[in-house]
mmCIF file as gemmi writes it, N, C-alpha and C atoms, coordinates in Angstrom:
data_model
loop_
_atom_site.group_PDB
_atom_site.id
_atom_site.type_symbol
_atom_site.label_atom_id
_atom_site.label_alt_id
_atom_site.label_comp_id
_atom_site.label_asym_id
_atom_site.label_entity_id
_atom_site.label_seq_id
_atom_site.pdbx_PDB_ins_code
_atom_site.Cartn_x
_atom_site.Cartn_y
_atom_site.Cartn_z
_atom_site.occupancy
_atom_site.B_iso_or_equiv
_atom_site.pdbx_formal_charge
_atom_site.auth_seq_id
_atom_site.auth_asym_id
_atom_site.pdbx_PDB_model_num
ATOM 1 N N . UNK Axp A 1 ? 13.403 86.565 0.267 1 0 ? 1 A 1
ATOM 2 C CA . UNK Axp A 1 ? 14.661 86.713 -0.412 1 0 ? 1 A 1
ATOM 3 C C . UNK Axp A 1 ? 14.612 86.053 -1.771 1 0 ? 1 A 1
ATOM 4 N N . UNK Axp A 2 ? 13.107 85.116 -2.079 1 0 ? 2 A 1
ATOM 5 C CA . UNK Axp A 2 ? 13.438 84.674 -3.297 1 0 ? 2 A 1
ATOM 6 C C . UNK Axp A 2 ? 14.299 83.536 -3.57 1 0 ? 2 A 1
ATOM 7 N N . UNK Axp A 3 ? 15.055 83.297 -2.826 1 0 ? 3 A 1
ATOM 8 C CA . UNK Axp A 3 ? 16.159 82.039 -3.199 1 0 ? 3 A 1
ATOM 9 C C . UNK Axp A 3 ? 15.421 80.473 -2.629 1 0 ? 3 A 1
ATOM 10 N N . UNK Axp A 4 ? 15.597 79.399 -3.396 1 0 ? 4 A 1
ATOM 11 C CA . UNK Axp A 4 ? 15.485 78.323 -2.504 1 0 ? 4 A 1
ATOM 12 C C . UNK Axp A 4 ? 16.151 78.065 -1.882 1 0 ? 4 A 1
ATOM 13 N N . UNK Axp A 5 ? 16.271 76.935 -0.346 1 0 ? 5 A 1
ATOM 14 C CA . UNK Axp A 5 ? 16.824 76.579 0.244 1 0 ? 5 A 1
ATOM 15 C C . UNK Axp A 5 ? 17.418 75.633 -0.387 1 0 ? 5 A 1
ATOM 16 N N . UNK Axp A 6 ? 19.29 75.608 -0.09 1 0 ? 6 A 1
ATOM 17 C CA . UNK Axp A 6 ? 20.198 74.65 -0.579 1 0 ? 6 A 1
ATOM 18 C C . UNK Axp A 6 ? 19.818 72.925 -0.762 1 0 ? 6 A 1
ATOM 19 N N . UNK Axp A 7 ? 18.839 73.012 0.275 1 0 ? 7 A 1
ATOM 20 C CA . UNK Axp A 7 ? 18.458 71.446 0.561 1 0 ? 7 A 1
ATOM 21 C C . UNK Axp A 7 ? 17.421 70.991 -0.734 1 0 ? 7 A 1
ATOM 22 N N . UNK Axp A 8 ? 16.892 72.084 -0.96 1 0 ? 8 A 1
ATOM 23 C CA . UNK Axp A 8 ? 16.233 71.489 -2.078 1 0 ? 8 A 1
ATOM 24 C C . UNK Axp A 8 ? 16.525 71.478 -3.495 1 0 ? 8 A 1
ATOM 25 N N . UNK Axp A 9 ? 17.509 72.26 -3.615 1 0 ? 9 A 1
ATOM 26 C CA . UNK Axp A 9 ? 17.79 72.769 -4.873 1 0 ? 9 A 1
ATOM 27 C C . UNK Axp A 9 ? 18.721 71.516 -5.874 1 0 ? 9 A 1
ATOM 28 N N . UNK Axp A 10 ? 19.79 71.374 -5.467 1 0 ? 10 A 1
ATOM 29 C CA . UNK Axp A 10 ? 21.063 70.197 -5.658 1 0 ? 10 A 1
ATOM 30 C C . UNK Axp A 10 ? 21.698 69.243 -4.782 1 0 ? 10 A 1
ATOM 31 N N . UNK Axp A 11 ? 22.037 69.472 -3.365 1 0 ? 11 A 1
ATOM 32 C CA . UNK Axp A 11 ? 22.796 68.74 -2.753 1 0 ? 11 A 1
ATOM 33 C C . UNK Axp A 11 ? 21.881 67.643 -2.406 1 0 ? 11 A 1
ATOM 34 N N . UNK Axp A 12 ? 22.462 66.497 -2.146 1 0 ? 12 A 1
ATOM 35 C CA . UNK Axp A 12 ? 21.328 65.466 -1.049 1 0 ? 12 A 1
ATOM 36 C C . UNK Axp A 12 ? 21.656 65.308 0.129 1 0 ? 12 A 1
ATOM 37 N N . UNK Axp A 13 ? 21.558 66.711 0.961 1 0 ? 13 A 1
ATOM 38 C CA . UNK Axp A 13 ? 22.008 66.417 2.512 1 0 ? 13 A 1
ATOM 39 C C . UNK Axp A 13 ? 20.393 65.44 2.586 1 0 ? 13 A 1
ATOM 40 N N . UNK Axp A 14 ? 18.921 65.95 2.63 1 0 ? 14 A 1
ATOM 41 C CA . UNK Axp A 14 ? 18.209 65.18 3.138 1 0 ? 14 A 1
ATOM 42 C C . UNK Axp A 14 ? 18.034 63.596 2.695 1 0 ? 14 A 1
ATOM 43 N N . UNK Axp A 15 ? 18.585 62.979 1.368 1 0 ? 15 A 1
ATOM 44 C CA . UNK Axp A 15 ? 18.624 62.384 1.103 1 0 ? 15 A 1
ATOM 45 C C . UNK Axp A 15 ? 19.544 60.994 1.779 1 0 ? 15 A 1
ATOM 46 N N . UNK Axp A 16 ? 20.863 61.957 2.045 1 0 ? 16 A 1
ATOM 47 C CA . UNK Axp A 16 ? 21.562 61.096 2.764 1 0 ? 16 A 1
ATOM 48 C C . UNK Axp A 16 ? 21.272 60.583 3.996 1 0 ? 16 A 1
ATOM 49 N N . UNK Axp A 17 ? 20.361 61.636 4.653 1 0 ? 17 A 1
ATOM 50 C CA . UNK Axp A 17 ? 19.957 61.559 6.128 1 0 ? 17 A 1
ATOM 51 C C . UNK Axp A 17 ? 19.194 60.665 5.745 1 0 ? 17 A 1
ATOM 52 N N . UNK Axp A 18 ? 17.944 60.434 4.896 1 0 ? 18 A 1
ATOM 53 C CA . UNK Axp A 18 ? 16.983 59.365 4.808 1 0 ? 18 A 1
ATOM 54 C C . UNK Axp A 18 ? 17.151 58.338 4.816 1 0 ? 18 A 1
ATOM 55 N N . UNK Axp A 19 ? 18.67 58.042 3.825 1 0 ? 19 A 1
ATOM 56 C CA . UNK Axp A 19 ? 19.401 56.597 3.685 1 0 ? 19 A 1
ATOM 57 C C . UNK Axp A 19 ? 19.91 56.257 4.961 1 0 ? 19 A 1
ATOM 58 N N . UNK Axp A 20 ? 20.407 56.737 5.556 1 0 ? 20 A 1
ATOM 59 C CA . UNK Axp A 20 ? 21.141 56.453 6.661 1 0 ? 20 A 1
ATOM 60 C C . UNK Axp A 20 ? 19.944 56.149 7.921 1 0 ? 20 A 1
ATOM 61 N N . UNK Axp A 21 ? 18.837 56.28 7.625 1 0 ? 21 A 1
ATOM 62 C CA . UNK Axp A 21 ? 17.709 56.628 8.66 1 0 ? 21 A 1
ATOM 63 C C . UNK Axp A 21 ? 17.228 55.167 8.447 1 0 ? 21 A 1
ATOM 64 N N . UNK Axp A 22 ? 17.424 54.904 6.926 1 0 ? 22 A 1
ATOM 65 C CA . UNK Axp A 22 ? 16.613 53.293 6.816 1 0 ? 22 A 1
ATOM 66 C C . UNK Axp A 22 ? 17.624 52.548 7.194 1 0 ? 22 A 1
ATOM 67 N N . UNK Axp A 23 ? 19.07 53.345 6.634 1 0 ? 23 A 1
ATOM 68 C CA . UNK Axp A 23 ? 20.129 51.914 7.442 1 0 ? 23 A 1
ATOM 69 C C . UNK Axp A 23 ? 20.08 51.6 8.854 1 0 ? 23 A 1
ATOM 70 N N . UNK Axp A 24 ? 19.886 52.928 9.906 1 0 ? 24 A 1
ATOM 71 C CA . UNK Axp A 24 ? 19.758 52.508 11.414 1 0 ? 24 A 1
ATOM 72 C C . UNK Axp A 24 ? 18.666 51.106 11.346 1 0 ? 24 A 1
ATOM 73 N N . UNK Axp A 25 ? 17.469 51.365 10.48 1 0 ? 25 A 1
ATOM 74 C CA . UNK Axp A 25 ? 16.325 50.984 10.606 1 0 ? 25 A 1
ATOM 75 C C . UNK Axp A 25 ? 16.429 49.057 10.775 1 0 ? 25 A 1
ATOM 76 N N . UNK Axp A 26 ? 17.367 49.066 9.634 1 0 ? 26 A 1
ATOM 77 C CA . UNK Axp A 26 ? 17.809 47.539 8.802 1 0 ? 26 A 1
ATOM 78 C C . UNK Axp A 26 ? 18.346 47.165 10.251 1 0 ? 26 A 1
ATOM 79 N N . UNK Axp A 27 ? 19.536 47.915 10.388 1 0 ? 27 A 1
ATOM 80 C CA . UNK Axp A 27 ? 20.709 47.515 11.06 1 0 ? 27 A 1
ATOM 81 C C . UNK Axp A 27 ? 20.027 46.969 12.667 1 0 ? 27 A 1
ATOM 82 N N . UNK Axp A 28 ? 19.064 47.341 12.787 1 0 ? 28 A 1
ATOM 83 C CA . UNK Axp A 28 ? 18.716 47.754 14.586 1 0 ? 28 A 1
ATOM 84 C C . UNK Axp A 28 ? 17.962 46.337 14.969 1 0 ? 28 A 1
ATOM 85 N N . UNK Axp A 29 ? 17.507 45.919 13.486 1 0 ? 29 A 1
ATOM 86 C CA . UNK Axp A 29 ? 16.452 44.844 13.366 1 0 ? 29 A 1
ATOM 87 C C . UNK Axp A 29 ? 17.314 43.639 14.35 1 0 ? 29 A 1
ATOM 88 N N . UNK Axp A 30 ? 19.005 43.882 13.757 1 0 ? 30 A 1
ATOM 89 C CA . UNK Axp A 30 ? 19.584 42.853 13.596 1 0 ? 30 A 1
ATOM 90 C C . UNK Axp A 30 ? 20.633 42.77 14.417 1 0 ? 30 A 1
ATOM 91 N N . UNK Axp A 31 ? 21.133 44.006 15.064 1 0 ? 31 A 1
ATOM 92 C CA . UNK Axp A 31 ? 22.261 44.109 15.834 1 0 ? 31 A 1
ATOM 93 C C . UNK Axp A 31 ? 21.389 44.73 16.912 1 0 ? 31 A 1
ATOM 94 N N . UNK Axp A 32 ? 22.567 45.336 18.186 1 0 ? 32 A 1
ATOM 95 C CA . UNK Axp A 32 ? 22.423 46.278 18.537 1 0 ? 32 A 1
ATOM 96 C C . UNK Axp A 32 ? 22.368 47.436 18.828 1 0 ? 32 A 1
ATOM 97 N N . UNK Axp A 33 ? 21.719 48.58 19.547 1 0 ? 33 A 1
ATOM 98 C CA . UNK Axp A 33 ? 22.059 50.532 19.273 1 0 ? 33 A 1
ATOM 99 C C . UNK Axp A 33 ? 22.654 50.681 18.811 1 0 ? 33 A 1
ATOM 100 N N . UNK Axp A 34 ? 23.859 50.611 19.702 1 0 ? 34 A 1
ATOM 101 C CA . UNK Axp A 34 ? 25.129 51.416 19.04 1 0 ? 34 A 1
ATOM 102 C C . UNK Axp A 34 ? 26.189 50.866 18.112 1 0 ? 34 A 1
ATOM 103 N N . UNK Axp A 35 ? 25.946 49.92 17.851 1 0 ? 35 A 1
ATOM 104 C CA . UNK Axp A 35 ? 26.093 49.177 15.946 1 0 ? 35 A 1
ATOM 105 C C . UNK Axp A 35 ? 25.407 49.481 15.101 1 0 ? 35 A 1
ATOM 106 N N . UNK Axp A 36 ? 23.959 49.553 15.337 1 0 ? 36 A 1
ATOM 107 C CA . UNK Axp A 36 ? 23.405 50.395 14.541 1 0 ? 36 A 1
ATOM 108 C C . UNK Axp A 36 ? 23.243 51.584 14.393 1 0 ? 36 A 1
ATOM 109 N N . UNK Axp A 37 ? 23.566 52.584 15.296 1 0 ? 37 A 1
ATOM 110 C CA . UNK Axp A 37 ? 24.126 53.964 15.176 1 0 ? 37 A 1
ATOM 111 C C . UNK Axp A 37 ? 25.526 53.852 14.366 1 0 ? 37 A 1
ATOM 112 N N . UNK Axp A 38 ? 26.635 53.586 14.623 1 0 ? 38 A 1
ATOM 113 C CA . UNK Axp A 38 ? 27.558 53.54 14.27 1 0 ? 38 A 1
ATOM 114 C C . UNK Axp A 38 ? 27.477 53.143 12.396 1 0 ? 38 A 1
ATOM 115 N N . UNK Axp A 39 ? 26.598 52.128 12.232 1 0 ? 39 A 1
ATOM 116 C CA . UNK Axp A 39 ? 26.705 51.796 10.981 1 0 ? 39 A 1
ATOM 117 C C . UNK Axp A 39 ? 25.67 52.787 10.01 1 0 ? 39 A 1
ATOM 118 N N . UNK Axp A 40 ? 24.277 53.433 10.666 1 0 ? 40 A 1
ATOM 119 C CA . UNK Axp A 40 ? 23.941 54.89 9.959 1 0 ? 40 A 1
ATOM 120 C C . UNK Axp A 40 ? 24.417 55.869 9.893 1 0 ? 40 A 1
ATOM 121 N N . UNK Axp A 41 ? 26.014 56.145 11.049 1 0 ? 41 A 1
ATOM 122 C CA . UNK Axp A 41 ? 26.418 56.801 10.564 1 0 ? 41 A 1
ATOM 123 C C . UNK Axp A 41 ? 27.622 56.619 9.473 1 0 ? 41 A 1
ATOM 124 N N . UNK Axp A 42 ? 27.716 55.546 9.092 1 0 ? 42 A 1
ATOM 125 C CA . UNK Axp A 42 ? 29.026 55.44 7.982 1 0 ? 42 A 1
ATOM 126 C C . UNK Axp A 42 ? 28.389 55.615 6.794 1 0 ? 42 A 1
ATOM 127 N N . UNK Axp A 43 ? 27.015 54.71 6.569 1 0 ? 43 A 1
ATOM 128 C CA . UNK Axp A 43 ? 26.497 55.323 5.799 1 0 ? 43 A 1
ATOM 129 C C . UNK Axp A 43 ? 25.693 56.287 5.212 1 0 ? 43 A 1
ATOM 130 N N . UNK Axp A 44 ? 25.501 57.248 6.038 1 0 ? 44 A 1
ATOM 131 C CA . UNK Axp A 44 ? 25.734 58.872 5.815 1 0 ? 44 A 1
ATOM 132 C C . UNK Axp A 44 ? 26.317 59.48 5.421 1 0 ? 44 A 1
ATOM 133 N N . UNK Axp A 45 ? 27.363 59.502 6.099 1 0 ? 45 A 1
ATOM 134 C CA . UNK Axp A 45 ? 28.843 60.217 5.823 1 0 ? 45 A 1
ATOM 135 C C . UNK Axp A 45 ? 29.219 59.263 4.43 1 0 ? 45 A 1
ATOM 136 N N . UNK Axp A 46 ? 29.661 58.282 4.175 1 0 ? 46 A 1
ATOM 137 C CA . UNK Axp A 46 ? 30.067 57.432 3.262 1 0 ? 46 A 1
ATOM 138 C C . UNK Axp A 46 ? 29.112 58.361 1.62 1 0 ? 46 A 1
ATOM 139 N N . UNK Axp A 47 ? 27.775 57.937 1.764 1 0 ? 47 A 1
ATOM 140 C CA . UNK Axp A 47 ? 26.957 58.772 0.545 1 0 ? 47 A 1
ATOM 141 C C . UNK Axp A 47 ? 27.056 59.932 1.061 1 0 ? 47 A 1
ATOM 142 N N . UNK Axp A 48 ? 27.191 61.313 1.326 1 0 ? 48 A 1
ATOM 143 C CA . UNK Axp A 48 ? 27.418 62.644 1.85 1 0 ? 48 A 1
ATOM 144 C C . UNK Axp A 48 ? 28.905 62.768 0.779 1 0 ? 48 A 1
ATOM 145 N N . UNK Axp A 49 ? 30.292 61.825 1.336 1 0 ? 49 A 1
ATOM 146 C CA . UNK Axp A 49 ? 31.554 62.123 1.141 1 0 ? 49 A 1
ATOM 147 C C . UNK Axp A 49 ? 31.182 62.001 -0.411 1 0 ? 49 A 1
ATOM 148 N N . UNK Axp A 50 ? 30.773 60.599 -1.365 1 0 ? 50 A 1
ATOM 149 C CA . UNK Axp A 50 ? 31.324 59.839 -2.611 1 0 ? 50 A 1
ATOM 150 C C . UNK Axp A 50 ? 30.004 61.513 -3.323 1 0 ? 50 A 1
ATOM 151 N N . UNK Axp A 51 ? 28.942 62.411 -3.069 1 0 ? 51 A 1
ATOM 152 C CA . UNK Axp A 51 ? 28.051 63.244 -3.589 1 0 ? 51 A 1
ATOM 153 C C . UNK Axp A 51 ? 29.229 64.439 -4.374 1 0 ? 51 A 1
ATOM 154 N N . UNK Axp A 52 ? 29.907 65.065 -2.948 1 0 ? 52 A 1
ATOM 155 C CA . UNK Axp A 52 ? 30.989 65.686 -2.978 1 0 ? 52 A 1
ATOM 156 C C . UNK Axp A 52 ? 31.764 65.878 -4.071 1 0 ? 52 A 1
ATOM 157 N N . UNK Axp A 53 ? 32.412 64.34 -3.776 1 0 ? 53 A 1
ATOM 158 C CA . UNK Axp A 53 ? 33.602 64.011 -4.427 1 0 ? 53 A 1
ATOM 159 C C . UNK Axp A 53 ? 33.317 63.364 -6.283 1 0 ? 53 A 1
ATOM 160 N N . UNK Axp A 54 ? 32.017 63.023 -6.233 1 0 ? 54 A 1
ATOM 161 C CA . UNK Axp A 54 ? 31.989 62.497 -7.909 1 0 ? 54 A 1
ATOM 162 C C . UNK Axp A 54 ? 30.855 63.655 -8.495 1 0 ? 54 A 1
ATOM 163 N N . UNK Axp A 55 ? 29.909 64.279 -7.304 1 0 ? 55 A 1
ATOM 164 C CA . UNK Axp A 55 ? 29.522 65.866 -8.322 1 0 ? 55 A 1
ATOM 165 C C . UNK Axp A 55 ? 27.639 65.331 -8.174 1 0 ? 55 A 1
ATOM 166 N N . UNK Axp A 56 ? 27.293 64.577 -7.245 1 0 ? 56 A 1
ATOM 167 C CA . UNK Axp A 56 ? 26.479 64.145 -7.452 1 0 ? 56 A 1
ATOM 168 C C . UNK Axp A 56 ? 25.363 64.569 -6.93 1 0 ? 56 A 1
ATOM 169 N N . UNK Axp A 57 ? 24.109 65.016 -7.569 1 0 ? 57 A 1
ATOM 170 C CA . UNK Axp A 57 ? 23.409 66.535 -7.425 1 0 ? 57 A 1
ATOM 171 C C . UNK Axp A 57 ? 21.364 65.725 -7.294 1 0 ? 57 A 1
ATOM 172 N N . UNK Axp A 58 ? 20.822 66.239 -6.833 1 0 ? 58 A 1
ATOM 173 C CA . UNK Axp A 58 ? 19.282 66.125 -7.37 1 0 ? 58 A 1
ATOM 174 C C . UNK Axp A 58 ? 18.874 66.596 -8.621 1 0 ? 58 A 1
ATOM 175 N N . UNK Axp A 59 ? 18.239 65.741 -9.144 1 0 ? 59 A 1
ATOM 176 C CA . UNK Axp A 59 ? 17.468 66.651 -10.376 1 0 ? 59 A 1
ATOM 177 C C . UNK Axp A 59 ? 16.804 68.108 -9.971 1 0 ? 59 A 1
ATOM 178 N N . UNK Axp A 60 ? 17.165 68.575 -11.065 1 0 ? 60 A 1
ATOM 179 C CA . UNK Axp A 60 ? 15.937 69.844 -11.107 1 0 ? 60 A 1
ATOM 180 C C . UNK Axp A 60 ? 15.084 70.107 -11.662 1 0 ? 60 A 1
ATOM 181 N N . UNK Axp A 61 ? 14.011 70.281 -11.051 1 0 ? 61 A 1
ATOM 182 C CA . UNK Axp A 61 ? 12.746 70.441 -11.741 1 0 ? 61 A 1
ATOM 183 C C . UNK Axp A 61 ? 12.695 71.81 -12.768 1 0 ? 61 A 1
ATOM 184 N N . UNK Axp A 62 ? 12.22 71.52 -13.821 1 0 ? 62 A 1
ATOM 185 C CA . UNK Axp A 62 ? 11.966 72.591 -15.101 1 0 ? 62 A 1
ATOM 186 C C . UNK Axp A 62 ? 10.143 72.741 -15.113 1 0 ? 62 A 1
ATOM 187 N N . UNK Axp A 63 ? 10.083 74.349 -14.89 1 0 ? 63 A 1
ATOM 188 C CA . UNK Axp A 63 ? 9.362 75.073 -14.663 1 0 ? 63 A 1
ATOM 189 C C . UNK Axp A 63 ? 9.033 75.844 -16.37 1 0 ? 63 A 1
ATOM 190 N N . UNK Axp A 64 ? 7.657 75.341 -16.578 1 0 ? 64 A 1
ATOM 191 C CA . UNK Axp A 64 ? 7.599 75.852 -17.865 1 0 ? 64 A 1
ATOM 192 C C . UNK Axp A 64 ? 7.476 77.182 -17.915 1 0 ? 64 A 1
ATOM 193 N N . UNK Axp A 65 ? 7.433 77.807 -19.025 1 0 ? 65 A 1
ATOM 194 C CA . UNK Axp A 65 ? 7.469 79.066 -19.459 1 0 ? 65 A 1
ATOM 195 C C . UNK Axp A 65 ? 6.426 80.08 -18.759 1 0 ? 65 A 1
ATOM 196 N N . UNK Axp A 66 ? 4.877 79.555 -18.874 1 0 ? 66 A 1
ATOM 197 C CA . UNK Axp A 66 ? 4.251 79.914 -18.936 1 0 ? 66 A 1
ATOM 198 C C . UNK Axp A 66 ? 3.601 79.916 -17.233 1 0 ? 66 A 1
ATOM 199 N N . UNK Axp A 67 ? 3.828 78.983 -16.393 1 0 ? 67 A 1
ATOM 200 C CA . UNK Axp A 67 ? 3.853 78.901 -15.273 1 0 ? 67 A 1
ATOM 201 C C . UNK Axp A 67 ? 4.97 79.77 -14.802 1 0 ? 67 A 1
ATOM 202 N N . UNK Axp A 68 ? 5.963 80.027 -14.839 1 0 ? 68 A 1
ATOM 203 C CA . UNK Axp A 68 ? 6.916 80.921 -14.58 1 0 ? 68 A 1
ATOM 204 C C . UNK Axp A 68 ? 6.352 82.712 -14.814 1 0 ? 68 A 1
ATOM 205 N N . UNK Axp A 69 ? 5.723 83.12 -16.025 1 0 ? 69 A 1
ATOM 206 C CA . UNK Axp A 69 ? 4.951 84.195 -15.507 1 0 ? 69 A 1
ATOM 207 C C . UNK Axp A 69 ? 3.345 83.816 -15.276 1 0 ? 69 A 1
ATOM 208 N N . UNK Axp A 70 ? 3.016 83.085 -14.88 1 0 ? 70 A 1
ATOM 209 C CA . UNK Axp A 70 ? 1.671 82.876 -13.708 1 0 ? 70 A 1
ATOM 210 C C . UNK Axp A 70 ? 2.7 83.362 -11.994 1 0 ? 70 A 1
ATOM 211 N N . UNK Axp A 71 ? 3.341 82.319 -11.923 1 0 ? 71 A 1
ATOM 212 C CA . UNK Axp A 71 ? 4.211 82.846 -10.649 1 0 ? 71 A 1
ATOM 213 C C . UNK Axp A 71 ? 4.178 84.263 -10.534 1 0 ? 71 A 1
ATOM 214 N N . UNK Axp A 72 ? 4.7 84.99 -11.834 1 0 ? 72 A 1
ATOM 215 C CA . UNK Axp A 72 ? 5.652 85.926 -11.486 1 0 ? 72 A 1
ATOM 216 C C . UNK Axp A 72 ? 3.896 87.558 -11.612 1 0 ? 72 A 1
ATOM 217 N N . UNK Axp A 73 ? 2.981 87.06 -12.209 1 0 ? 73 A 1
ATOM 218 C CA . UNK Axp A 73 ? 1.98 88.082 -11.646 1 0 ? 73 A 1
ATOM 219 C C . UNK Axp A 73 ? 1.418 87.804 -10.825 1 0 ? 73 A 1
ATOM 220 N N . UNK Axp A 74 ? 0.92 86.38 -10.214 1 0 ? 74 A 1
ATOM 221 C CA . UNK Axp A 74 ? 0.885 86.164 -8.87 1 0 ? 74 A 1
ATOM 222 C C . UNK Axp A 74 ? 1.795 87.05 -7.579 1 0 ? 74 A 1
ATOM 223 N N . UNK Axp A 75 ? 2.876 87.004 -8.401 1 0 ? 75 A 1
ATOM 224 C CA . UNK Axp A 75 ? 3.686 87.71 -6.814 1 0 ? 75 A 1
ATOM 225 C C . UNK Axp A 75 ? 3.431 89.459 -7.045 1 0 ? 75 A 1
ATOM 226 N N . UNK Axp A 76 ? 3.388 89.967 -8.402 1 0 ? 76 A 1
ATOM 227 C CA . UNK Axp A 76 ? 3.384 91.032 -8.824 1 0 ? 76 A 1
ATOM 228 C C . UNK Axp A 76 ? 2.004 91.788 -8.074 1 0 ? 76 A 1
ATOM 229 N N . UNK Axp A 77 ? 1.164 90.734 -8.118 1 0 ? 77 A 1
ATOM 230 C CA . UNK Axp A 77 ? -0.051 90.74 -7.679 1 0 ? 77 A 1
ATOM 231 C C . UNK Axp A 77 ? -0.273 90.959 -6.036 1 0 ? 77 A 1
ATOM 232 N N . UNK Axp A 78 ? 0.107 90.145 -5.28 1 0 ? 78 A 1
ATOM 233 C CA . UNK Axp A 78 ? 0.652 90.459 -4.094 1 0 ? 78 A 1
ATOM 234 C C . UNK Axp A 78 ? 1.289 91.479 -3.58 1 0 ? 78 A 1
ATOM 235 N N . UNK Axp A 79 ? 2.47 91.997 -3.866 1 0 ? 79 A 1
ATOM 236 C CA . UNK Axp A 79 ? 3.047 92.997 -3.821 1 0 ? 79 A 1
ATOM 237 C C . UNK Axp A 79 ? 2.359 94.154 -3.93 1 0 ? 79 A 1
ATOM 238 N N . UNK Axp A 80 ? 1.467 94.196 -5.06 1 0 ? 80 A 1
ATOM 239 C CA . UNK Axp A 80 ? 0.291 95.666 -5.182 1 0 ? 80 A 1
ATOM 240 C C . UNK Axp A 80 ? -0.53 95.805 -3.992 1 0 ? 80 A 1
ATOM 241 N N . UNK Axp A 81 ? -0.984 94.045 -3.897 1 0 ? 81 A 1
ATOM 242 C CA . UNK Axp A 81 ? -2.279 94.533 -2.774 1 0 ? 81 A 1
ATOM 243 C C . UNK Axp A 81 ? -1.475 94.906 -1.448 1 0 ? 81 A 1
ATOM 244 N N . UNK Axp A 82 ? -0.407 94.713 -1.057 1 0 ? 82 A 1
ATOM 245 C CA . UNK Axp A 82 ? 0.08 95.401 0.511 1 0 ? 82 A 1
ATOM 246 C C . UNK Axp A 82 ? 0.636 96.485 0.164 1 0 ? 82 A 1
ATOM 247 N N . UNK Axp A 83 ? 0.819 96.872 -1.033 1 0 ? 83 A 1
ATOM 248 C CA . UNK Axp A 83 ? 1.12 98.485 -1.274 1 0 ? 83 A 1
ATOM 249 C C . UNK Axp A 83 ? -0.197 99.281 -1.432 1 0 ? 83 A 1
ATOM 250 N N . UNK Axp A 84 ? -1.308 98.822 -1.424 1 0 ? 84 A 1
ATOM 251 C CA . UNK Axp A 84 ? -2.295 99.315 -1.886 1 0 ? 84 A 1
ATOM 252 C C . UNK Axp A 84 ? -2.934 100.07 -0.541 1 0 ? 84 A 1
């Protein structure tokens, strides 16, 4: 289809999951489970909600010119040989 997946493009769903993955991590050292569940998930949801709400995106990578048609006869290229 050509499109990237949302996850990689702008949002930080995986990002948030990661943060929240090191907070269980911190938290577990020091409390117990389900304090430390409870507290990866606030801060999940907590960075997830403030992304939302203030617009807050991943960089995007810029794809030079010239790599952009390498890609694009690469695929052109492909396309021939299973039509072929």
């Amino acid at each position: 289809m050509n499109k990237k997946p949302e996850i990689f493009v702008g949002n930080i769903y995986a990002c948030a999951s990661a943060t929240g993955a090191v907070a269980f991590l911190f938290c577990y050292g020091m409390m117990s489970f389900m304090p430390a569940c409870m507290m990866s998930l606030a801060v999940t949801f907590s960075l997830r909600l403030m992304s939302v709400k203030f617009g807050w995106n991943l960089p995007k990578i810029q794809i030079k010119a010239r790599q952009e048609r390498r890609i694009a006869a690469t695929k052109e290229n492909l396309i021939n040989k299973k039509g072929a």
